[in-house]
C-alpha positions as CSV (number, residue, x, y, z in Angstrom):
1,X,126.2,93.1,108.8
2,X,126.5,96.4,107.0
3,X,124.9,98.4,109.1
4,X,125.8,101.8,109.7
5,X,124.2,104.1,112.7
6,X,122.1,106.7,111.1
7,X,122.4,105.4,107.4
8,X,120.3,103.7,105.4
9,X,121.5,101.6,102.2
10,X,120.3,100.8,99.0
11,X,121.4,97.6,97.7
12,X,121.0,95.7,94.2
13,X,120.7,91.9,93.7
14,X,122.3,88.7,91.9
15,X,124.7,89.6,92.2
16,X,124.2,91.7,95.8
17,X,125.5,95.1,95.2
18,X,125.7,98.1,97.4
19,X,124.7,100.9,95.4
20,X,124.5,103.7,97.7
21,X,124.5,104.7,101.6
22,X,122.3,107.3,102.4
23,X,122.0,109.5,105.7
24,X,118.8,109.4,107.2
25,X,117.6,112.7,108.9
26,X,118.4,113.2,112.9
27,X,115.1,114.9,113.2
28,X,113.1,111.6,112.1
29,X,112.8,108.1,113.5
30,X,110.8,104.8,112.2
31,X,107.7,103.4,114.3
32,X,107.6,99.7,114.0
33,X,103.8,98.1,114.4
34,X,104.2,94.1,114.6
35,X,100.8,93.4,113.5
36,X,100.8,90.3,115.3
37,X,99.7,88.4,112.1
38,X,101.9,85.6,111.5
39,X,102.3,85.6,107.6
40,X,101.6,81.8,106.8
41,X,103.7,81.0,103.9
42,X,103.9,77.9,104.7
43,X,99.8,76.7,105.1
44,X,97.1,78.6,103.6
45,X,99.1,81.6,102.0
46,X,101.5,78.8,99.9
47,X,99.4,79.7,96.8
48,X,99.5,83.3,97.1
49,X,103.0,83.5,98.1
50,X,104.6,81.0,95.1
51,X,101.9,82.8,92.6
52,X,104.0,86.0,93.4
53,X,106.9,84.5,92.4
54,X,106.7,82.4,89.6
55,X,104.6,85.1,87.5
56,X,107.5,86.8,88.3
57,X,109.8,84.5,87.2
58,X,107.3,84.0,84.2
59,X,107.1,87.7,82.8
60,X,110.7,87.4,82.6
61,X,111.0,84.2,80.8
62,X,108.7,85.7,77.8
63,X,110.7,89.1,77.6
64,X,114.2,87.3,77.9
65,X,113.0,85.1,75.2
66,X,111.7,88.6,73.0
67,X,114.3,90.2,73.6
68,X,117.0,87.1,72.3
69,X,118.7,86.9,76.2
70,X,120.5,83.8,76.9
71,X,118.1,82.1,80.3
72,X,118.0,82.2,82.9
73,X,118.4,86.0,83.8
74,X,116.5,88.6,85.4
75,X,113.8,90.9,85.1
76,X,116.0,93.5,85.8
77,X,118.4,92.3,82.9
78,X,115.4,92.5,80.8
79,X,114.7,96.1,81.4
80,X,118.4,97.1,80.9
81,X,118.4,95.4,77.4
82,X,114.8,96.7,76.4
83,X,116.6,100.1,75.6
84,X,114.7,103.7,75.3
85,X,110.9,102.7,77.0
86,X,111.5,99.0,79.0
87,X,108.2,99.7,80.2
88,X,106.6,99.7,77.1
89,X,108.4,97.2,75.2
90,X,107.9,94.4,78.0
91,X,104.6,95.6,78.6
92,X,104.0,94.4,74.9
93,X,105.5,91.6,75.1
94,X,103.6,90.4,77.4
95,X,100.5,91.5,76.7
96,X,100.7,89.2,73.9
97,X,101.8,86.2,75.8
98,X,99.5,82.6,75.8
99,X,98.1,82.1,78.9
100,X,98.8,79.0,80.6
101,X,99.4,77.3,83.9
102,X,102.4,78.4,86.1
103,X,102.9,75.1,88.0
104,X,104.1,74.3,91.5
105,X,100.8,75.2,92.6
106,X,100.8,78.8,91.2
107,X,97.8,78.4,89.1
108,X,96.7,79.5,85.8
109,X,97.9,82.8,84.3
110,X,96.6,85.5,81.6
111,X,98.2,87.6,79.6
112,X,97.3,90.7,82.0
113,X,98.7,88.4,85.0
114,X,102.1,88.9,83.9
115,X,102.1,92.6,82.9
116,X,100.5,93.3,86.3
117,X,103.4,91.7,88.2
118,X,106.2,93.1,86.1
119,X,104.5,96.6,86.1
120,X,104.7,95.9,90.0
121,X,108.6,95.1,89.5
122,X,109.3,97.6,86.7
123,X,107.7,100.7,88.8
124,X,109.3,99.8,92.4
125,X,112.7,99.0,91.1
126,X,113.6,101.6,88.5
127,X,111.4,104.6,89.7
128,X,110.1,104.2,93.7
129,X,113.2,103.0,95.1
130,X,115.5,105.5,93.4
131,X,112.9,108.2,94.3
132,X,113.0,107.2,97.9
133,X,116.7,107.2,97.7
134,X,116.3,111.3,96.1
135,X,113.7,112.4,98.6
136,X,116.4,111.3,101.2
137,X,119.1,113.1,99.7
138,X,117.2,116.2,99.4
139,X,117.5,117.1,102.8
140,X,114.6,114.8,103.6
141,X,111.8,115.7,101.2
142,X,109.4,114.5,103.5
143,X,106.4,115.0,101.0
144,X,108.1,113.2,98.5
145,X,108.6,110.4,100.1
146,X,104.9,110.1,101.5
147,X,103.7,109.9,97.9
148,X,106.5,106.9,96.9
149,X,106.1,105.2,99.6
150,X,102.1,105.4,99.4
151,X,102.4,104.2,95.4
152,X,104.4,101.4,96.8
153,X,102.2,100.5,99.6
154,X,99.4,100.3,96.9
155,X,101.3,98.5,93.4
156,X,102.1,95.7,96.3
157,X,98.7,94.9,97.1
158,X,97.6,95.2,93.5
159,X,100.5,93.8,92.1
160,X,101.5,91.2,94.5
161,X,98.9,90.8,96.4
162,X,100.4,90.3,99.5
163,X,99.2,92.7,101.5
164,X,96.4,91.6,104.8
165,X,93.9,93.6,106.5
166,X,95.6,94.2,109.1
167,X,99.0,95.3,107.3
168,X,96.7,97.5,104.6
169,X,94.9,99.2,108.1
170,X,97.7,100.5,109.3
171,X,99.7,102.6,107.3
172,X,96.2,104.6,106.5
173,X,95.8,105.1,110.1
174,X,99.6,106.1,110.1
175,X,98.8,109.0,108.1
176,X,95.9,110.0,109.4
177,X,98.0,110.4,112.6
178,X,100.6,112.3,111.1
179,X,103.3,110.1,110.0
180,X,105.4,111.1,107.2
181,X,105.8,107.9,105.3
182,X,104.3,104.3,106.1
183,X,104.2,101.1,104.4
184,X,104.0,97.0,105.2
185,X,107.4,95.4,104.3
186,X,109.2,92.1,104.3
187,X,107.7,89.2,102.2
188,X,104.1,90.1,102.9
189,X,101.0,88.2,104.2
190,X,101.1,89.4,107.7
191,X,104.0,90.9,109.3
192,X,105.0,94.3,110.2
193,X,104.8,98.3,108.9
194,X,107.3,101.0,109.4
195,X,106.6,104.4,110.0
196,X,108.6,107.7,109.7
197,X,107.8,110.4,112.3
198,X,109.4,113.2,113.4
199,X,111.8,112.5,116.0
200,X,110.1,114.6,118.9
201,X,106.3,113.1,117.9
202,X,107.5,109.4,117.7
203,X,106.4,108.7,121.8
204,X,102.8,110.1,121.1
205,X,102.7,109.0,117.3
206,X,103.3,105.4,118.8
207,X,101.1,105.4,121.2
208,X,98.4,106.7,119.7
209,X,98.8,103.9,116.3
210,X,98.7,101.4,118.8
211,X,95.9,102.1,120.8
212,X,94.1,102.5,117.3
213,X,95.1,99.7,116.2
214,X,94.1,97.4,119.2
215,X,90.7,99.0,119.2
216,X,90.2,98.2,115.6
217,X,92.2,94.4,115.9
218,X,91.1,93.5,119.7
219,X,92.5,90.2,118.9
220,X,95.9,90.9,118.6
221,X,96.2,92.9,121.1
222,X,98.5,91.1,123.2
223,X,100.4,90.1,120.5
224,X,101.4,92.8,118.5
225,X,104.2,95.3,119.1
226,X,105.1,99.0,118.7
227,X,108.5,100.5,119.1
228,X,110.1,103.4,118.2
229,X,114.3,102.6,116.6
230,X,117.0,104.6,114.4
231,X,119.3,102.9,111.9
232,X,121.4,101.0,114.0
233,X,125.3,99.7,113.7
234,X,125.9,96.6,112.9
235,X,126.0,93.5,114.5
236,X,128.9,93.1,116.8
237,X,130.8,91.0,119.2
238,X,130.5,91.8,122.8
């Protein structure tokens, strides 16, 4: 609904913020790959995919209780109160938190459980997303982008752990064929991956990932999708 055509925004949540619209170069486009893989959040991925979260809501139960805020909040409340070095301070916190059992089929934890997944949190919202926004700004620091992008790419599959085969496959092969950023996105577990190209290679940049792709994932071949968009207006009536 917010939308704007050659814009791309970066918003904050609970509450839903916009924080700040950024142009996104003329001279670049995305490349969607629809990996064909449904993500099953529903049947054999349940586990995985409510592990995610509740660590996540764990780690920020321990440092909201450290750090004496009233519950329930949010990591990112957490952070803001932990003053000088968050990443420190919560990191401590819980590194000394009892292990236990998360519930709601998310399984037992460790200590090192919830540091991973706020470390995941803590590094993508307070230093890869602001850094995406920057390279952006800076008249499309193309370099600089690759290198977020790929550090977020990689703390999700560590972190969260939601990243498949087929959705880890295909931003390396992005790369290798000359994109300038690529990474899975959405919830994780299958899905899709975005690529940014330079607008005049996206036709042979698409082609070229999806023919890859289908020779290295024969089985989703006529499943899966590759197209080439632009930030888009918003959803209007006809």
């Amino acid at each position: 609904m917010a939308c704007k055509r050659q814009v791309v925004h970066l918003f904050s949540f609970c509450p839903t913020r916009l924080e700040q619209s950024i142009p996104f170069p003329c001279t670049w486009a995305f490349v969607v790959a629809s990996s064909g893989v449904i993500a099953d959040k529903t049947g054999t991925k349940l586990h995985d995919y409510n592990r995610a979260a509740l660590l996540g809501r764990k780690a920020c139960e321990v440092a909201a209780a450290a750090l004496a805020l009233p519950q329930p909040t949010t990591l990112a409340a957490c952070v803001r109160a932990a003053g000088d070095d968050p990443l420190g301070r919560i990191r401590g916190f819980l590194a000394e938190a009892a292990a236990g059992d998360l519930g709601t089929g998310g399984g037992a934890y460790e200590a090192e459980d919830l540091v991973r997944r706020f470390e995941q949190f803590y590094h993508e919202s307070e230093r890869i997303i602001p850094g995406v926004a920057e390279a952006l700004l800076a008249a499309g620091d193309g370099a600089r982008l690759g290198e977020l992008v790929a550090e977020s790419q990689r703390r999700s599959d560590e972190g969260l752990k939601n990243i498949v085969e087929e959705t880890r496959w295909l931003p390396a092969e992005a790369a290798k064929l000359g994109s300038l950023a690529a990474s899975a996105f959405g919830a994780g577990f299958g899905g899709s991956v975005w690529a940014i190209v330079d607008h005049s290679d996206a036709i042979r940049f698409r082609d070229a990932w999806r023919d890859a792709y289908t020779r290295e994932f024969p089985q989703w071949r006529t499943t899966c999708e590759f197209f080439i968009m632009t930030p888009g207006d918003s959803v209007a009536e006809l």
